[in-house]
C-alpha positions in Angstrom: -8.0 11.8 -40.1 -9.1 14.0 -37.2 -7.4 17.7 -36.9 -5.8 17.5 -33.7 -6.1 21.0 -33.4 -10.0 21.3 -33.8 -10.7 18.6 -31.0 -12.8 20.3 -28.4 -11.9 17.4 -25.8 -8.8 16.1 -24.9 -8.5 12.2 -26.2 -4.6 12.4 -27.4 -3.6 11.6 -24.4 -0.1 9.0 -24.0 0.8 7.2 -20.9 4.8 6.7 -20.6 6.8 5.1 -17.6 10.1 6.0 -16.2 12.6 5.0 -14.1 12.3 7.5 -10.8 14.5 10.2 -11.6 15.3 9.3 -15.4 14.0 11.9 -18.0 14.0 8.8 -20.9 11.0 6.3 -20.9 11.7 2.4 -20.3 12.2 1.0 -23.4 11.3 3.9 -25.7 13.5 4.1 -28.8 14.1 0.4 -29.3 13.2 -1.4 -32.7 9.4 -2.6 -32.0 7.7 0.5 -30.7 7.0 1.8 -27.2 7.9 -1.1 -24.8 7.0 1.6 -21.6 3.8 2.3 -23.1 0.0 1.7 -22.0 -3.1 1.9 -23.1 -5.0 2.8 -20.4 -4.5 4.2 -16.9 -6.6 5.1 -14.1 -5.1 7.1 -10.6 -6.8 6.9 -7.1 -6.4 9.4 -4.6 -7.3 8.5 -1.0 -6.9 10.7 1.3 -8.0 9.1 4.4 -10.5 11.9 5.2 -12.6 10.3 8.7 -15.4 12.0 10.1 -15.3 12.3 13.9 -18.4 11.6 16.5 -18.9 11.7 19.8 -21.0 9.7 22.1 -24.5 10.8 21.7 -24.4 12.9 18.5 -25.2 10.9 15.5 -23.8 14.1 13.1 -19.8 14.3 12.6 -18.1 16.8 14.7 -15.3 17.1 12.3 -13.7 15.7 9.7 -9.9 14.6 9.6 -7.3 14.2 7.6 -6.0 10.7 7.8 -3.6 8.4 6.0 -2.9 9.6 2.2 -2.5 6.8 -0.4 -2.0 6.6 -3.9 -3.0 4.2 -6.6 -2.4 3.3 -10.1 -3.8 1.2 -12.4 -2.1 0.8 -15.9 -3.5 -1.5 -18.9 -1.7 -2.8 -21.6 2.0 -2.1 -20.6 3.7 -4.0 -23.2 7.5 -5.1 -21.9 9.1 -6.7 -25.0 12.4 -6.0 -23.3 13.8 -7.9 -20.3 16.0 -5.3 -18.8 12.3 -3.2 -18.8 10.6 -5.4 -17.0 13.1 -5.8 -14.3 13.8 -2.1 -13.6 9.8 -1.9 -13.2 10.1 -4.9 -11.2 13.1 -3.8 -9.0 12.4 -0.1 -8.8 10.6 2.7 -8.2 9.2 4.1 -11.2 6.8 7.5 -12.1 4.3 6.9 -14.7 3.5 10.4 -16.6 0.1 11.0 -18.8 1.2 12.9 -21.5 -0.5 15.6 -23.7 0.1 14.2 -27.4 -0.7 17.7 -29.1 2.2 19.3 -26.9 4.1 16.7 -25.0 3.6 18.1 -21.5 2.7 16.1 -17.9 -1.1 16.4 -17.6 -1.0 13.9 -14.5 2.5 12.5 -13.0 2.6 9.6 -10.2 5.8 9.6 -8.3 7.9 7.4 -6.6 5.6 4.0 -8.1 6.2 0.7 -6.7 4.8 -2.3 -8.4 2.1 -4.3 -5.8 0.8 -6.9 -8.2 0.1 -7.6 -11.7 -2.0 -10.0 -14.3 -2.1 -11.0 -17.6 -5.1 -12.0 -19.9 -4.2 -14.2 -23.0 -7.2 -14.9 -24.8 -7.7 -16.6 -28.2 -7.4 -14.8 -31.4 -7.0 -11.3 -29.7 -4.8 -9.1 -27.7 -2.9 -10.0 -24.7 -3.4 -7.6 -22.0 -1.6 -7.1 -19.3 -2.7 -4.8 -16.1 -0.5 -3.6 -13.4 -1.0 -2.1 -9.8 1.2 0.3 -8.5 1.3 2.2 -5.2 3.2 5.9 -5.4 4.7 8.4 -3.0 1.9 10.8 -4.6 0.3 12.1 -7.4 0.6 15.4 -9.2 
């Protein structure tokens, strides 16, 4: 097994979801293992930047700020708990990447709401389920 310690990249990463504004995970500490966990996670940051021409000048003038917007793509949450899956469902969430060597944020989304979702339940291996949320922001 790998010394954590001696790793020169960062792989022991966790990603964990909460209800906005609760410090405990969904579903963490029930018999069965992490029901607020997932396996992978990716986080788009648009921030609307436009570049501005005028009439006659083929080269931007400027370039704006537009429209911020934030998305998040999480693999793999498993929900074996009902009351999980509604909150997530219902309510805003944040989703935190976690440092495993130290258990701090490395990246938090805030203020998630759940925009659509898909499962994948092939034969003889894991079902996997991938969920798209849009936040407030990202930190």
């Amino acid at each position: 097994m790998a010394n954590l310690a001696q790793e020169r990249f960062r792989t022991g990463n966790h990603v964990a979801v909460f209800a906005e504004g609760d410090p405990i995970p969904l579903g963490f500490g029930v018999v069965g293992g992490r029901m607020a966990a997932g396996t992978s996670i990716q986080l788009t940051q648009d921030t609307g930047a436009r570049p501005v021409h005028v009439v006659g000048d083929p080269e931007p003038q400027d370039i704006v700020d537009g429209a911020h917007t934030y998305e998040i793509t999480l693999a793999s949450l498993m929900l074996r708990d009902l009351d999980a899956g509604d909150r997530i469902s219902a309510g805003r969430v944040d989703i935190h990447l976690l440092d495993r060597m130290n258990g701090k944020t490395v990246r938090k989304a805030e203020g998630c709401q759940l925009t659509n979702g898909s499962d994948q339940i092939p034969a003889n291996q894991l079902v996997a389920t991938n969920l798209r949320f849009a936040a407030m922001r990202i930190r």
